[in-house]
C-alpha positions as CSV (number, residue, x, y, z in Angstrom):
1,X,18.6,39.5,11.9
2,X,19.0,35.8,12.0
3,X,16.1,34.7,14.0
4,X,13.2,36.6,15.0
5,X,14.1,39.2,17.8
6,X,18.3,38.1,17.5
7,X,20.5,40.5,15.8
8,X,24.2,40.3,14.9
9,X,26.9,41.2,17.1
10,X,28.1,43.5,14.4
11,X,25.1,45.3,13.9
12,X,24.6,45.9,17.7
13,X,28.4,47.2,17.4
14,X,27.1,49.4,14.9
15,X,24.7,50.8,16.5
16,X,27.1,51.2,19.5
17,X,29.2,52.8,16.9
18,X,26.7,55.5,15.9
19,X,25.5,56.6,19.2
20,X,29.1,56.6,21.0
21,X,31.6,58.1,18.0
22,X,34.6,57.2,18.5
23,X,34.5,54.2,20.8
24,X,37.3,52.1,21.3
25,X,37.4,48.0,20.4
26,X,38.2,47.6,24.1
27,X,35.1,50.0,25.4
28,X,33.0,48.5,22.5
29,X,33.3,44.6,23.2
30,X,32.8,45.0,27.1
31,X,29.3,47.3,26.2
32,X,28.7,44.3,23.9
33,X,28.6,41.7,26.9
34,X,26.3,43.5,28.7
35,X,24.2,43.8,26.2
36,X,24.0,40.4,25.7
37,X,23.9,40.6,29.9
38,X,20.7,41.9,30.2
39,X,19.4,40.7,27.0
40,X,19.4,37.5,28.4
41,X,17.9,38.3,31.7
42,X,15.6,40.7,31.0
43,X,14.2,39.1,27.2
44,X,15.1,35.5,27.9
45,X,16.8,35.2,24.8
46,X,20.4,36.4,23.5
47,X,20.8,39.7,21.6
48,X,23.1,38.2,19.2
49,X,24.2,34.2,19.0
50,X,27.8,35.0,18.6
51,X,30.5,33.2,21.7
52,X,31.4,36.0,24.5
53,X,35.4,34.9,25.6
54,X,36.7,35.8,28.9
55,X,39.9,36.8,27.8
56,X,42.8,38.8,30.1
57,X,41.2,42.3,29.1
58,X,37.9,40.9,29.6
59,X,35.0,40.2,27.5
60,X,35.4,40.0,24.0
61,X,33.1,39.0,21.0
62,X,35.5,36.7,19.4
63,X,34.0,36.6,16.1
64,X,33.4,40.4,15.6
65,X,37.1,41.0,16.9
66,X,38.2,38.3,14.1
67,X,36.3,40.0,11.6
68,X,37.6,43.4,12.4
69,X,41.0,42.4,12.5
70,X,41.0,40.8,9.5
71,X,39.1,43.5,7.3
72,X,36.0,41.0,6.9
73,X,32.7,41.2,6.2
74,X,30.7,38.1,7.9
75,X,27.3,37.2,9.3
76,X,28.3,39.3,12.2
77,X,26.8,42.2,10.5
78,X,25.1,40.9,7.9
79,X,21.7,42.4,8.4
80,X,22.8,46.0,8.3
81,X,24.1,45.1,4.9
82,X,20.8,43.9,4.1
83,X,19.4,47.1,5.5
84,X,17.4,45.5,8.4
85,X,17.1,47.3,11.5
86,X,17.6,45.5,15.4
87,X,14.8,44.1,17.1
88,X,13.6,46.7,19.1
89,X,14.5,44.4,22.1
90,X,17.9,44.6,21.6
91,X,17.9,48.0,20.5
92,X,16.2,49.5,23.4
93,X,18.7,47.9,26.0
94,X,21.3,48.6,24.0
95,X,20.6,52.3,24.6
96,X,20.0,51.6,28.2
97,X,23.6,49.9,28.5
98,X,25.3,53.0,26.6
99,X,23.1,55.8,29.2
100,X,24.2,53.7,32.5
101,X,28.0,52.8,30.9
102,X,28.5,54.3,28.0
103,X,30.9,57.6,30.0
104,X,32.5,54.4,31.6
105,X,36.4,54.4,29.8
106,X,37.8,51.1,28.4
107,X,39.9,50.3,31.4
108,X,37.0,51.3,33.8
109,X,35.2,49.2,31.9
110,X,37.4,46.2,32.3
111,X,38.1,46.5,35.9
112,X,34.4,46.5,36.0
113,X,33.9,43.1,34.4
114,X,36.6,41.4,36.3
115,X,35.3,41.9,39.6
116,X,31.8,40.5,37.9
117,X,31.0,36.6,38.0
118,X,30.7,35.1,34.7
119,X,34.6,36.7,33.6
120,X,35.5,34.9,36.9
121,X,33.6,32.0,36.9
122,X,35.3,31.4,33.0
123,X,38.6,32.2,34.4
124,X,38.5,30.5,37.4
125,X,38.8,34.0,39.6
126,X,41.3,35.4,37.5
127,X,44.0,32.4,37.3
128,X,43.1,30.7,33.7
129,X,42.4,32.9,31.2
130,X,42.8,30.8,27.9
131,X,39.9,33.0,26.2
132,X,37.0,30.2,28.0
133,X,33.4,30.7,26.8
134,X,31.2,32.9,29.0
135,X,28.1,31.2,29.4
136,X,24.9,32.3,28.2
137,X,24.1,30.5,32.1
138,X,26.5,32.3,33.6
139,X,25.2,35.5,32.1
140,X,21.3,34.7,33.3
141,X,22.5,34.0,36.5
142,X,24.3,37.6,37.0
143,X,22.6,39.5,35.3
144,X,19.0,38.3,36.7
145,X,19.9,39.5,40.4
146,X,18.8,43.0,41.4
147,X,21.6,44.4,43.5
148,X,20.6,45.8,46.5
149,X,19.7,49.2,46.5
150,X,16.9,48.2,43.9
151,X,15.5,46.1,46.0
152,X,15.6,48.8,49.3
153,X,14.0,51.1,47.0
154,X,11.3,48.4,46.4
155,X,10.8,47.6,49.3
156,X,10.7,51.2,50.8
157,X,7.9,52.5,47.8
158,X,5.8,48.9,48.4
159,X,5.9,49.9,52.5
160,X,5.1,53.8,51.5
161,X,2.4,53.1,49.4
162,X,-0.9,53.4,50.7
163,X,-4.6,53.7,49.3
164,X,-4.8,57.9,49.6
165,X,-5.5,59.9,46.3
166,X,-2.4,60.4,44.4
167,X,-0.5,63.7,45.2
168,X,2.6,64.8,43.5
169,X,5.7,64.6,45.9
170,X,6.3,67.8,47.2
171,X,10.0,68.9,44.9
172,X,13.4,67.8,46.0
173,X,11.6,64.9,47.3
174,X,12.4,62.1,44.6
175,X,16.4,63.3,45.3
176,X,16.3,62.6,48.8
177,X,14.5,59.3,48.5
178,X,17.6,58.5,45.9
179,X,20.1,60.6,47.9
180,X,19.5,57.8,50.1
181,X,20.0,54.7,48.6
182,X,23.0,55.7,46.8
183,X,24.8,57.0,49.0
184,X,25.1,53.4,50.8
């Protein structure tokens, strides 16, 4: 770790790495950005300082890509050679991001982040990709905004709610509450 609660690109690939065996560089950098994603929306701070690059197959961590395609060893995973472990932060959505995405294919994957605002606010929608900085801004901003069938749920459980005992939902219930909001 570099500072308190920021990890290394590399070592969050590595831990990427050991829960998903096998993973592909294209499947492994786009997991990476949303990391970092919801890192930074959900912790306020990034996972790991390295650049994020909108580049034509998406997001890529440019230095961990360098390092890997040059055989190096850098800062980018410096602390699992140091035997440190990742904040538990970054761990813990890390593991989120691989249960929600992780039986998502590289080119799912990428169609995914192109439709996404900060690949096309870097790109300008697609029509300059020159490998332009994603924005740790840009990321906040995306990543921050609860899409809309959180917030139906929300909204639905805060107008259910009253001040009764508890009682345990009656079973099948909790699938037909979520029957329902995913299904639109």
């Amino acid at each position: 770790m570099d500072e308190v609660g920021i990890a290394f690109a590399g070592d969050v690939a590595a831990e990427i790495e050991r829960r998903l065996p096998g993973v592909g560089e294209t499947k492994l950098h786009k997991l990476l950005y949303y990391v970092q994603g919801y890192h930074l929306a959900w912790e306020g701070r990034p996972a790991f300082h390295d650049a994020i690059e909108a580049w034509e197959l998406g997001p890529v961590v440019v230095s961990l890509w360098r390092d890997r395609k040059h055989g190096a060893t850098s800062k980018t995973n410096r602390s699992s050679a140091q035997g440190s472990t990742l904040p538990e932060s970054v761990r813990n959505i890390t593991v989120n991001v691989i249960s929600r995405l992780g039986h998502l294919t590289g080119r799912e994957l990428i169609r995914s982040t192109h439709t996404e605002e900060p690949w096309r606010a870097a790109t300008n929608g697609g029509r300059n990709i020159a490998n332009q900085v994603i924005s740790h801004r840009s990321l906040i901003d995306f990543f921050s905004v609860e899409p809309d069938w959180v917030t139906q749920m929300r909204e639905h459980v805060a107008t259910a709610r009253d001040n009764q005992a508890f009682a345990p939902d009656p079973p099948g219930a909790l699938d037909a509450v979520m029957a329902k909001y995913f299904s639109g």
